[in-house]
C-alpha positions as CSV (number, residue, x, y, z in Angstrom):
1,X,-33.1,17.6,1.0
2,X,-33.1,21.3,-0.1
3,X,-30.8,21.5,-3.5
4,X,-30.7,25.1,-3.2
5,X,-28.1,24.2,-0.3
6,X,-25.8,22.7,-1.9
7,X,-22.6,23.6,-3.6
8,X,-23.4,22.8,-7.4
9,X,-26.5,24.8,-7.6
10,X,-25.2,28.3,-5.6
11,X,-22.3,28.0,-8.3
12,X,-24.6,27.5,-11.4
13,X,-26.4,31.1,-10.3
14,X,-22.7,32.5,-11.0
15,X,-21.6,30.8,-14.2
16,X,-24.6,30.2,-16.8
17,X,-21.9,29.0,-19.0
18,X,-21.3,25.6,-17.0
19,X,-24.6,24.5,-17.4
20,X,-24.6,25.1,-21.3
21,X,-21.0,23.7,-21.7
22,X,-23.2,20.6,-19.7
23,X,-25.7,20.1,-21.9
24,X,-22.9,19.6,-24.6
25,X,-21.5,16.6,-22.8
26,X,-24.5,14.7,-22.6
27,X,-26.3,16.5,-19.8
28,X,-30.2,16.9,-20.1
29,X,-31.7,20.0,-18.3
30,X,-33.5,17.7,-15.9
31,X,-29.9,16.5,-14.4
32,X,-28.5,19.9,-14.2
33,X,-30.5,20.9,-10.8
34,X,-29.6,17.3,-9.2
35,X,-27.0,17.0,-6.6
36,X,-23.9,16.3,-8.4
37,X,-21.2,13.3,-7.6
38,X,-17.7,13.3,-9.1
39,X,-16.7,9.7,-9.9
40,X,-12.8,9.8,-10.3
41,X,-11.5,6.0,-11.1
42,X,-8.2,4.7,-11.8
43,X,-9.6,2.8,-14.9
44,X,-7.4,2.1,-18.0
45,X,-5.2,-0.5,-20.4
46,X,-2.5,0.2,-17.1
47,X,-2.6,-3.3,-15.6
48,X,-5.2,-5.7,-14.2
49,X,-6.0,-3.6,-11.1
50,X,-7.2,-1.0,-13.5
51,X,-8.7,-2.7,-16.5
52,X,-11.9,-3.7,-14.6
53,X,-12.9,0.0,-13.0
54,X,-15.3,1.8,-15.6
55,X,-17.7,-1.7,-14.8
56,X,-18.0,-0.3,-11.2
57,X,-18.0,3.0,-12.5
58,X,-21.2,2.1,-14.8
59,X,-22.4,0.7,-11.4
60,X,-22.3,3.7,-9.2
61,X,-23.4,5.6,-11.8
62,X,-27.0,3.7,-11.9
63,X,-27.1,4.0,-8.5
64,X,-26.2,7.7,-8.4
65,X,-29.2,8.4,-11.0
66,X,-31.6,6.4,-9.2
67,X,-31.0,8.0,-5.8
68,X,-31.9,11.6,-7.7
69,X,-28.1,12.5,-8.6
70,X,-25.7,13.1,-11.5
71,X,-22.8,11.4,-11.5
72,X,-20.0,12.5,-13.8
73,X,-16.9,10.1,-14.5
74,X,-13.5,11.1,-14.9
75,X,-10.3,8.9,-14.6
76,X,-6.6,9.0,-14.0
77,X,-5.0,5.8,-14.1
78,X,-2.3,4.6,-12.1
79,X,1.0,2.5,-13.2
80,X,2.0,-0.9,-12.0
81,X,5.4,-1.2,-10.2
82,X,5.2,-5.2,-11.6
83,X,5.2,-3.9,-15.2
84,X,7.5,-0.9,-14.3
85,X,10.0,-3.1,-12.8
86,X,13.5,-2.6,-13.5
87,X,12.7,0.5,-15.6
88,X,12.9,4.6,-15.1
89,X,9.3,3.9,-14.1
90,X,10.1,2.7,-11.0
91,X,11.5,6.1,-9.9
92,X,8.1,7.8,-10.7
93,X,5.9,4.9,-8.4
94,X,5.6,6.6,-5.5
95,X,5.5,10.0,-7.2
96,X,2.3,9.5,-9.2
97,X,0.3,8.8,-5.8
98,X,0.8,12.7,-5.4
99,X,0.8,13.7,-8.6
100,X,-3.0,11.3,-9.0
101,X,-4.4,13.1,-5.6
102,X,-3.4,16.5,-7.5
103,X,-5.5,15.2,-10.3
104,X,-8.5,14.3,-8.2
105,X,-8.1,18.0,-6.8
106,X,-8.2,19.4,-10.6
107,X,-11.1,17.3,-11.3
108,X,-13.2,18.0,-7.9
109,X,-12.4,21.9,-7.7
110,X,-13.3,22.1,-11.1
111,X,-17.0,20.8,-10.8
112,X,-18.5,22.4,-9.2
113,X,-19.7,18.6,-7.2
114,X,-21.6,18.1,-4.0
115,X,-19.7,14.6,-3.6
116,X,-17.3,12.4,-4.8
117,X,-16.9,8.7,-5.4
118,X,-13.0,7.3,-6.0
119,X,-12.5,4.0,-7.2
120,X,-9.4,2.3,-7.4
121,X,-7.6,-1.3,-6.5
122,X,-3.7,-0.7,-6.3
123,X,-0.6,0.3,-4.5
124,X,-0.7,4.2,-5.4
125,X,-4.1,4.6,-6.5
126,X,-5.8,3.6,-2.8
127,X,-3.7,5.8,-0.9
128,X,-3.7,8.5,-3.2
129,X,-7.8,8.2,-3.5
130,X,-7.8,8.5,0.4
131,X,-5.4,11.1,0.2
132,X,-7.8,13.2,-2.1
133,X,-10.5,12.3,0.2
134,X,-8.9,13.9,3.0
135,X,-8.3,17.3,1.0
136,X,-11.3,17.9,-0.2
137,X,-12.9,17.1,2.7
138,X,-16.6,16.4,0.6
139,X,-19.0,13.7,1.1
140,X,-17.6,10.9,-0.2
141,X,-16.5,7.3,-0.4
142,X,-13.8,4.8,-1.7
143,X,-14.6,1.8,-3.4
144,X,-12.2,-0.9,-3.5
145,X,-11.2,-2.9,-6.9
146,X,-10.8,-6.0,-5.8
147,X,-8.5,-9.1,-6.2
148,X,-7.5,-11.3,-8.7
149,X,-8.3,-15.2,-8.4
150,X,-4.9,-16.8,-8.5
151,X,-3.6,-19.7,-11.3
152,X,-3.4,-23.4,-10.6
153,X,-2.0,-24.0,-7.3
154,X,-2.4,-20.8,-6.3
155,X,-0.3,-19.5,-8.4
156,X,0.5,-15.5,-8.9
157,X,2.7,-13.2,-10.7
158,X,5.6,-13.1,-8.8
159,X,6.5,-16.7,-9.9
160,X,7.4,-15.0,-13.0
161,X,10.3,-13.1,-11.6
162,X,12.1,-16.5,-10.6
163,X,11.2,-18.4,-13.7
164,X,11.9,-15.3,-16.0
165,X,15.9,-15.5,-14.5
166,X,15.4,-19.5,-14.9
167,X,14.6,-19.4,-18.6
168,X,17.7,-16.6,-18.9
169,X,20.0,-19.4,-17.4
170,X,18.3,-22.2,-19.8
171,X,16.6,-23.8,-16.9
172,X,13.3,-23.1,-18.4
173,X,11.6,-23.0,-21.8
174,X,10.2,-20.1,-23.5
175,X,6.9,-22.4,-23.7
176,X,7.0,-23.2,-19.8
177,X,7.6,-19.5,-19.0
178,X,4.6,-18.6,-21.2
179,X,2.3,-21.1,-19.8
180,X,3.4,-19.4,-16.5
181,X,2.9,-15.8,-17.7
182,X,-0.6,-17.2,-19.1
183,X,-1.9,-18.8,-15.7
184,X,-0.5,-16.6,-13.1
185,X,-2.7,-13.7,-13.7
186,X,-6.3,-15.3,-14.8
187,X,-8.7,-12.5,-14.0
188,X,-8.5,-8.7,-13.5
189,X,-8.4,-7.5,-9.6
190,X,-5.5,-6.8,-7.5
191,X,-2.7,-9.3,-7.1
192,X,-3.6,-12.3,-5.5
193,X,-1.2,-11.7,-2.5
194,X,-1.0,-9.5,0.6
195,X,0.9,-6.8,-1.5
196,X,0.6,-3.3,-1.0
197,X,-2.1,-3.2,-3.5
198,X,-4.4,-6.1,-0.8
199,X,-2.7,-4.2,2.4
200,X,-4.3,-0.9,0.9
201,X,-7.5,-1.7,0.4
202,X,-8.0,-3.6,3.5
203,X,-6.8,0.2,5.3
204,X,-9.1,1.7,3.0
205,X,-11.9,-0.4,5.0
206,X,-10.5,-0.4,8.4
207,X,-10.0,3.5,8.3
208,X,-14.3,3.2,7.9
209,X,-13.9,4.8,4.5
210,X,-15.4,1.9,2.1
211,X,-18.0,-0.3,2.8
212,X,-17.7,-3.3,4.9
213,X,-16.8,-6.4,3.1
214,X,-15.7,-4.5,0.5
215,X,-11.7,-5.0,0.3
216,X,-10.3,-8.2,-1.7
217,X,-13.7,-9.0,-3.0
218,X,-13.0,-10.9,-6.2
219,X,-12.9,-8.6,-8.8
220,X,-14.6,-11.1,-11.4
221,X,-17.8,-11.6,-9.3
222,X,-21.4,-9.8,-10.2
223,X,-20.8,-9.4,-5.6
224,X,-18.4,-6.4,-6.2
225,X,-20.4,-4.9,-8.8
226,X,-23.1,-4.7,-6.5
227,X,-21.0,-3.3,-3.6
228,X,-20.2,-0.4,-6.5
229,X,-24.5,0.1,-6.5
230,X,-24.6,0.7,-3.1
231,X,-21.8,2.9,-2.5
232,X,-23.3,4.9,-4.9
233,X,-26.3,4.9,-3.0
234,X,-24.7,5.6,0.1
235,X,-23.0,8.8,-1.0
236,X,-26.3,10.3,-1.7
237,X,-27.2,10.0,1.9
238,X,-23.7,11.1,3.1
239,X,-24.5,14.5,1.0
240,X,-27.8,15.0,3.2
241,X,-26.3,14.0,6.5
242,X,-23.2,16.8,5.0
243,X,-21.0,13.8,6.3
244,X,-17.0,14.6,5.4
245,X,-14.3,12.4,5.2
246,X,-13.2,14.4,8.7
247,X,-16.2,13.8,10.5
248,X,-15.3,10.4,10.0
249,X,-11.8,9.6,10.2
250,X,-9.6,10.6,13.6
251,X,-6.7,9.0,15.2
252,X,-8.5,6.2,16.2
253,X,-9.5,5.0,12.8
254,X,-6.0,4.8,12.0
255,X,-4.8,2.7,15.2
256,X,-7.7,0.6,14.1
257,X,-6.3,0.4,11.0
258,X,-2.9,0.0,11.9
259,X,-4.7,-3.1,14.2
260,X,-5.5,-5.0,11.2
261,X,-2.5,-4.1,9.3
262,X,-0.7,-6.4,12.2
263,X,-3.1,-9.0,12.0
264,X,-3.2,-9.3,8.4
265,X,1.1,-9.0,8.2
266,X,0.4,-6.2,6.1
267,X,2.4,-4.4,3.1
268,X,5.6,-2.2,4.8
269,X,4.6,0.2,2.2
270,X,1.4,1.4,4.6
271,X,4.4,2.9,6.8
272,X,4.5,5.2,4.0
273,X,0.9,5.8,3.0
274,X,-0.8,5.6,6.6
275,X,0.9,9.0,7.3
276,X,0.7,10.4,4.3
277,X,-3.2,10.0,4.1
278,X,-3.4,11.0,8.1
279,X,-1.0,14.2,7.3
280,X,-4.3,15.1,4.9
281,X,-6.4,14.5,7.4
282,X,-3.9,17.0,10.1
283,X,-3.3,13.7,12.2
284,X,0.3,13.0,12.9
285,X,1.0,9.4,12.5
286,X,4.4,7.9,13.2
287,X,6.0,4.6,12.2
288,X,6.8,4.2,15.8
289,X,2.5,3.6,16.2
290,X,3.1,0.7,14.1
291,X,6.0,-1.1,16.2
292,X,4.0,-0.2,19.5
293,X,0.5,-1.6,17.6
294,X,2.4,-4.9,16.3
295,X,3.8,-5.6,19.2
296,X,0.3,-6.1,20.7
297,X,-1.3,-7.6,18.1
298,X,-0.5,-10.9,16.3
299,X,-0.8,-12.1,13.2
300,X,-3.9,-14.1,12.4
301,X,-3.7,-15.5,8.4
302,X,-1.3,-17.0,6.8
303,X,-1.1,-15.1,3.5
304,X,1.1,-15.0,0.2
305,X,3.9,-14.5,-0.5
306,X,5.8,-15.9,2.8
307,X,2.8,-17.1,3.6
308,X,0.0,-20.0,2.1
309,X,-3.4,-18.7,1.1
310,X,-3.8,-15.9,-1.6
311,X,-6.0,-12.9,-1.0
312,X,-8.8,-15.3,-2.6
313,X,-9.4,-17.3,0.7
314,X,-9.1,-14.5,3.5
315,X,-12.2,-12.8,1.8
316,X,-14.3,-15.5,1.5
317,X,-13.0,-16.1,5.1
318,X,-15.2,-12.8,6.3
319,X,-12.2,-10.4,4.9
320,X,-11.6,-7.3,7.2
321,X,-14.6,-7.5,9.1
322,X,-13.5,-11.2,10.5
323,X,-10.5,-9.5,10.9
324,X,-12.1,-6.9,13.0
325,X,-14.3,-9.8,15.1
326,X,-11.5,-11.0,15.7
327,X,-9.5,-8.4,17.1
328,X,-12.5,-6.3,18.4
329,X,-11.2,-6.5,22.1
330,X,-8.5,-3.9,21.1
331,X,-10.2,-1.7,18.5
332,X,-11.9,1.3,18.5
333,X,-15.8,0.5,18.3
334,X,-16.5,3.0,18.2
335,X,-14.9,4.8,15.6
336,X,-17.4,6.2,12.6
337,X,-17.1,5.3,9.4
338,X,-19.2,5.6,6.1
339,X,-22.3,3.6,6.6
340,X,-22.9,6.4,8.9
341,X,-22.5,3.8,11.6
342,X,-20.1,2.9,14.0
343,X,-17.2,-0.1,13.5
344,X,-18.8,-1.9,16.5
345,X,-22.3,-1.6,14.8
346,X,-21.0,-2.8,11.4
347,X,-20.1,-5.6,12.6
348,X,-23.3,-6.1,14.8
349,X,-25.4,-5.6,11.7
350,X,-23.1,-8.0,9.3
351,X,-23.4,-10.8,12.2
352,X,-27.3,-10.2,11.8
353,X,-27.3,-10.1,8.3
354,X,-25.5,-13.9,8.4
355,X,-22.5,-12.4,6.4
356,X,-20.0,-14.4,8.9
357,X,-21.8,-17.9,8.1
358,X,-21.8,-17.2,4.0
359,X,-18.4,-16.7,4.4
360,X,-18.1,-20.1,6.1
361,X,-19.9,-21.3,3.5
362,X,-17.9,-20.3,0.7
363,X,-14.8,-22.0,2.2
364,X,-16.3,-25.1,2.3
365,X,-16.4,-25.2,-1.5
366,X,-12.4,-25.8,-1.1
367,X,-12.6,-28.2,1.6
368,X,-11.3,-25.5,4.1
369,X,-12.5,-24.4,7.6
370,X,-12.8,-20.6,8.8
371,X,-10.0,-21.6,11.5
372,X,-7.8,-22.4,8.7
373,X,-7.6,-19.5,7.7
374,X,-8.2,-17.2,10.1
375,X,-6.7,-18.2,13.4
376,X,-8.0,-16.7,16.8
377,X,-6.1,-14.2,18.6
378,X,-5.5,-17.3,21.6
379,X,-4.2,-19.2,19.1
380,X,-2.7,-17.3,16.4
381,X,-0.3,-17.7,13.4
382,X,2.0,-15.5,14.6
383,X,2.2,-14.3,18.3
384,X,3.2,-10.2,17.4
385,X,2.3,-8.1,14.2
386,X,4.5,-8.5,10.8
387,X,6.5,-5.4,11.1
388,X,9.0,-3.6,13.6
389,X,11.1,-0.2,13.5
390,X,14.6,-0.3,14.1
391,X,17.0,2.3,15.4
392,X,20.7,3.0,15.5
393,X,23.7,5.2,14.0
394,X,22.6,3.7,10.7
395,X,19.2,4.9,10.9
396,X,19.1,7.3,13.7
397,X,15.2,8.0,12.2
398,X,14.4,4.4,11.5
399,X,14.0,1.9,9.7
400,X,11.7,-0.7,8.7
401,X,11.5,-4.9,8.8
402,X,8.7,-6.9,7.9
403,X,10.3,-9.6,10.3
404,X,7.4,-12.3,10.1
405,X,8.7,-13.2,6.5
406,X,12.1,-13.6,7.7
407,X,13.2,-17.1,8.8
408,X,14.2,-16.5,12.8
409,X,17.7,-17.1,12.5
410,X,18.2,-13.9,10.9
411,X,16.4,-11.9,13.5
412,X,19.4,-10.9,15.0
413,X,22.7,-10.6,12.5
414,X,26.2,-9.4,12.3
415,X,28.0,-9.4,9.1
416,X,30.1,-7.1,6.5
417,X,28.7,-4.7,4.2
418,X,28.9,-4.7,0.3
419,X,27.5,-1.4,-1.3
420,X,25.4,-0.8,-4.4
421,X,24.4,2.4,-5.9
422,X,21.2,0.6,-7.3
423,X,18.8,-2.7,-7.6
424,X,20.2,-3.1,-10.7
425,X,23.7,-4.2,-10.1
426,X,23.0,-5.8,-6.9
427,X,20.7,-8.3,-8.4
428,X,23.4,-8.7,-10.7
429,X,26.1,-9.5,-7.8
430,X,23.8,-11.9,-6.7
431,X,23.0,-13.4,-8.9
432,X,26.3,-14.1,-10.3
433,X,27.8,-15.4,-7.1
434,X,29.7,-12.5,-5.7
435,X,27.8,-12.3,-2.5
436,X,28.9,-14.8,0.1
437,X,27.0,-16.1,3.0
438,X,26.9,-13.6,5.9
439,X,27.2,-10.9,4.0
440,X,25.1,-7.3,4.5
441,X,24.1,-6.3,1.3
442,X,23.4,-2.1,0.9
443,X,21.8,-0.5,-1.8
444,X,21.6,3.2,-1.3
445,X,20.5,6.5,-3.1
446,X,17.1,5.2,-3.7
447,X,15.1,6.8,-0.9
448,X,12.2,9.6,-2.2
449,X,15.2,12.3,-2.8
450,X,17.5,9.8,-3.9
451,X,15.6,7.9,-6.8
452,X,11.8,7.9,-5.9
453,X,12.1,5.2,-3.3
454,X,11.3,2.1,-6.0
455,X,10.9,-0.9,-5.0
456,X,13.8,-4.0,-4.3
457,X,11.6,-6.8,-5.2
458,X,14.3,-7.6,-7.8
459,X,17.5,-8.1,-5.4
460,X,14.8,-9.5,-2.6
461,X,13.5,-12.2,-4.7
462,X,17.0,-13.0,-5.7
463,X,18.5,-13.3,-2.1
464,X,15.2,-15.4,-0.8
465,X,15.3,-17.9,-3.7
466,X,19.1,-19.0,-3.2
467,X,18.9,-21.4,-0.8
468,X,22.2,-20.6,0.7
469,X,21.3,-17.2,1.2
470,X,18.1,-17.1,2.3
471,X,19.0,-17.8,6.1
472,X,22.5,-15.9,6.2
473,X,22.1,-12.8,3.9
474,X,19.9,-9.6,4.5
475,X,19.7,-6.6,2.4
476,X,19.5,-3.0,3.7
477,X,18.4,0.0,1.7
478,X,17.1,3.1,2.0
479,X,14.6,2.1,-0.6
480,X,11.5,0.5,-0.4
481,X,10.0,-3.0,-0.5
482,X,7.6,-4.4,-2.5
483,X,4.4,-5.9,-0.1
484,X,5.4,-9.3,-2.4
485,X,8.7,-9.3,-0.3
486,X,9.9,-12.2,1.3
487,X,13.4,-12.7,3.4
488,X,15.8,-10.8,5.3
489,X,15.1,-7.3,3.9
490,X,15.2,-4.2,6.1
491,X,14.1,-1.2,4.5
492,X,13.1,2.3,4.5
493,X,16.4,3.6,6.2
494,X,16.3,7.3,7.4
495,X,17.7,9.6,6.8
496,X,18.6,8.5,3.0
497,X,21.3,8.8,1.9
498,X,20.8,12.0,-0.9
499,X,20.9,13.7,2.4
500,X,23.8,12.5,3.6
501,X,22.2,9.8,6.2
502,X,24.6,7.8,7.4
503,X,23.5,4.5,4.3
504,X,25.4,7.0,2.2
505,X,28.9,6.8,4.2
506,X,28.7,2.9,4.9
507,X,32.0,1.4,2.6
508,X,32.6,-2.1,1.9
509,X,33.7,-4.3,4.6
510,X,31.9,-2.1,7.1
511,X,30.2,-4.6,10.0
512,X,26.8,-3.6,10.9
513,X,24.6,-5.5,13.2
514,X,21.3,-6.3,13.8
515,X,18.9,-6.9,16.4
516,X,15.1,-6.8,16.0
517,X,13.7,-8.2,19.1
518,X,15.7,-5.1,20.7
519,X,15.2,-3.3,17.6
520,X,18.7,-1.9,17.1
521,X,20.6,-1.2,14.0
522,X,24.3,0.0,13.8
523,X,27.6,-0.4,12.3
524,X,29.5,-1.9,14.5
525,X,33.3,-2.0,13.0
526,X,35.2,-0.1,9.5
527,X,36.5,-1.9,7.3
528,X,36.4,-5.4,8.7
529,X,37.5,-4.8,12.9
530,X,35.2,-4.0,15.6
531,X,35.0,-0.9,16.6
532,X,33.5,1.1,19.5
533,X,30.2,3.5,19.0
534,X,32.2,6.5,19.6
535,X,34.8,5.6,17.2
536,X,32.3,5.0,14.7
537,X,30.6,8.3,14.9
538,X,34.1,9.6,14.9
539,X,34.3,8.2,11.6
540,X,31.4,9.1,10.4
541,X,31.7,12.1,11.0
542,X,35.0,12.3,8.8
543,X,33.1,10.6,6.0
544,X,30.7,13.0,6.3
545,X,32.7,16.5,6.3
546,X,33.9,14.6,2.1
547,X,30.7,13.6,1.0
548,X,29.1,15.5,-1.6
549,X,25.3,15.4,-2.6
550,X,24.7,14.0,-6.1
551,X,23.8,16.8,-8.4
552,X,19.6,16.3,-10.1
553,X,19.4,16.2,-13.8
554,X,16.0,14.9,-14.4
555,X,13.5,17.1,-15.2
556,X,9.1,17.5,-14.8
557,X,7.5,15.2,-12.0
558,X,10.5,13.1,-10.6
559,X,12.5,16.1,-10.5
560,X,9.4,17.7,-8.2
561,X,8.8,14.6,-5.9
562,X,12.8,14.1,-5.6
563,X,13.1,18.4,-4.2
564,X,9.4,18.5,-2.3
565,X,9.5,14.8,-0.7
566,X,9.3,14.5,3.1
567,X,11.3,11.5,4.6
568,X,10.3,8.2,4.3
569,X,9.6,8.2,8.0
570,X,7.3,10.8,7.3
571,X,5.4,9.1,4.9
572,X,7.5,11.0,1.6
573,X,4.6,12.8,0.8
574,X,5.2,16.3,-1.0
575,X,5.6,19.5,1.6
576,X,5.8,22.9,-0.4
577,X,6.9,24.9,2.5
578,X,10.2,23.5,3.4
């Protein structure tokens, strides 16, 4: 490898200062004609996911020094939407992912580096680290964070939402909901469900941009410490091939990815970060990929939250490559990825390696077979892919329903509408017994314009744990969901309603119906009677020509994600040339 070639060293002939302003952060002259690697992690006190990352960090770095480079490690943590729930930080989720790939460009374009190595484990972090992959188009890799090992009986976090409201109605202690607190989150990692935070990293693999094996490794083990060492490693020989994120991801990786989001019943959240990290890449990727790929594809695993294993299991299972075995009849084989090899010859070399039968192995310590839980594609646990897209005069750009965590009988739905301006006060309705079976509940104004697009785990949770709403209440918002959701929850609606998208001139006692075998979603009657479609959009169109956009009062990053943000059927990532 000529280092004359590369990038760091034609910049150091045109600024002598960098290399003194180096040697003052630790630098010694030997390292300063090496190739040099960014490491850019999303370590930090932030939350679980986080707290682990400058281990792997130290990791990569050995690696990075051994293979003849200097690495250099910068950080921008990311926030948790479990921590942030049901505050203003909600509304800035989805908005740090872009301001966090921003970051990344900062710290990459102000190197100068020859490669980069991004580390993260969570909802915004992933996509945002493949996001930055795609724009600075170096040599470089992601490196997944992990999972947490979940509490007695498989216990996670999101218990904590229904005993929290328990303890508030004197149902539980303050000591029982502190031994719950205590036990549901027992390592660092990932949550131990298939949340956006598992969904991501399991793209981040599938898309060929981390190593195999990588994704839901448990975060506690000396095993993902050592996938950190050689992903180091590998991004020295991805700077001498000169191999880009580009050169390695095209449309294909992302129906492959889109592949195992269906068989996984992933997050509905990767709606919104598969296009956003393919927009980076210049590949136009469209929620309607994902209801033509799920209808193909079933679901193979059972997984938390409406499901039985955590994230624990499907990785000791074979994670994303048994996945990929198992669906390898419709994927891409040939798709590169980082290994500098092809998906079909990953999988070749891990069946070599005896990868498959360690896994196997591991499950017998819990008394478990691989067919437990990981179900072939003749026989699987679900016979389509987890989500669908509807359409209709509600959503005339879509929508989205994770329909395999909905019980059947609410597949198809007619029922009246009660509207809320926010999470808040819905949860509040139901919780306090002023929705009735049958109803619709709407809460609008919280799409990317509107409010961020935070999540509705709150009012979700709410509806799936009262049993007599469970099967004969669904929620629709323009909002998002979070990848813990479970019930009749149909999300996503577009166009929002900040621009004036039809969720903003639903009023109560509205009828909407619901079909998503036929994927169709309309109102269907005002104010209680049926009416006809073109009397409906002859209303609507009166309620249109009197609404009034809200007026923006907040300030600094919301206020810039809330004016730049594309629609969430584009994947609300920020376009500056509107």
């Amino acid at each position: 490898m000529d280092t004359k070639e590369l990038y760091s060293q034609k910049m150091r002939i045109l600024n002598a200062q960098g290399d003194a302003l180096r040697l003052g952060s630790g630098w010694v002259p030997e390292d300063l004609g090496k190739p040099q690697v960014l490491i850019d992690t999303a370590f930090g006190d932030s939350h679980p996911g986080s707290y682990h990352l400058n281990k792997l960090a130290d990791f990569t770095k050995h690696a990075l020094y051994a293979s003849g480079c200097k690495p250099a490690v910068y950080t921008i943590t990311d926030m948790c939407d479990g921590i942030g729930m049901a505050t203003i930080g909600m509304s800035y989720s989805l908005a740090s992912r872009e301001l966090m790939t921003m970051m990344i460009e900062v710290h990459a374009h102000g190197g100068p580096f020859d490669g980069i190595v991004l580390i993260s484990s969570c909802d915004k972090s992933v996509p945002s680290h493949l996001m930055a992959l795609a724009r600075l188009n170096m040599p470089g890799i992601h490196i997944p964070g992990g999972s947490m090992l979940p509490g007695p009986e498989f216990q996670t976090s999101i218990a904590m939402y229904n005993m929290g409201e328990m303890r508030n109605e004197g149902k539980v202690s303050d000591a029982e909901l502190l031994r719950g607190q205590i036990n549901s989150c027992p390592t660092c990692g990932a949550c131990q469900f298939m949340g956006t935070a598992s969904t991501m990293q399991c793209m981040s693999e599938a898309l060929g941009m981390s190593l195999p094996g990588g994704a839901l490794m448990p975060a506690c083990t000396n095993l993902i410490e050592q996938q950190a060492y050689r992903a180091g490693e590998q991004v020295k020989k991805l700077i001498e091939k000169n191999l880009t994120p580009r050169d390695i991801v095209t449309r294909e990786s992302f129906e492959n990815a889109i592949m195992v989001h269906g068989a996984i019943s992933g997050s509905t959240n990767a709606t919104i970060h598969i296009p956003a990290i393919a927009h980076e890449f210049g590949i136009e990727i469209t929620m309607d990929l994902f209801d033509e790929i799920h209808q193909k594809i079933p679901v193979l695993t059972s997984l938390q939250t409406s499901g039985k294993w955590p994230m624990q299991m499907l990785w000791y299972a074979g994670g994303v490559p048994a996945i990929m075995r198992e669906i390898s009849a419709y994927l891409h084989l040939d798709a590169m990825t980082v290994t500098g090899k092809t998906v079909g010859e990953n999988l070749e070399t891990l069946e070599q390696s005896g990868y498959f039968k360690t896994a196997e192995g591991y499950l017998k310590n819990f008394g478990v077979g691989y067919r437990d839980i990981i179900h072939s594609v003749d026989k699987p646990y679900k016979s389509r892919g987890g989500t669908a897209v509807l359409y209709g005069n509600l959503a005339p750009k879509g929508c989205i329903v994770k329909h395999a965590a909905i019980d059947p009988k609410m597949h198809v739905h007619t029922g009246p509408v009660k509207t809320f301006e926010d999470d808040n006060a819905a949860s509040a309705a139901i919780y306090g017994g002023e929705i009735q079976p049958g109803d619709i509940v709407v809460i609008r104004y919280e799409g990317p314009r509107g409010n961020g697009m935070p999540e509705m785990l709150k009012p979700t949770e709410a509806i799936y744990t009262c049993p007599e709403l469970v099967s004969t209440v669904a929620l629709i918002t323009d909002g998002r969901f979070s990848g813990a959701t479970r019930g009749p929850a149909i999300g996503h609606v577009s166009p929002e309603a900040a621009v004036g998208g039809p969720i903003a001139l639903v009023e109560d006692g509205d009828i909407i119906h619901f079909d998503i075998p036929n994927r169709k979603i309309d109102i269907v009657g005002i104010k209680g009677e049926p009416r006809t479609p073109e009397e409906v959009r002859d209303i609507l169109i009166v309620r249109k020509a009197k609404w009034r956009p809200r007026p923006n009062t907040h300030k600094g990053a919301f206020r810039m994600f809330q004016e730049l943000a594309t629609d969430a059927s584009e994947g609300a990532y920020l376009k500056f040339d509107k």
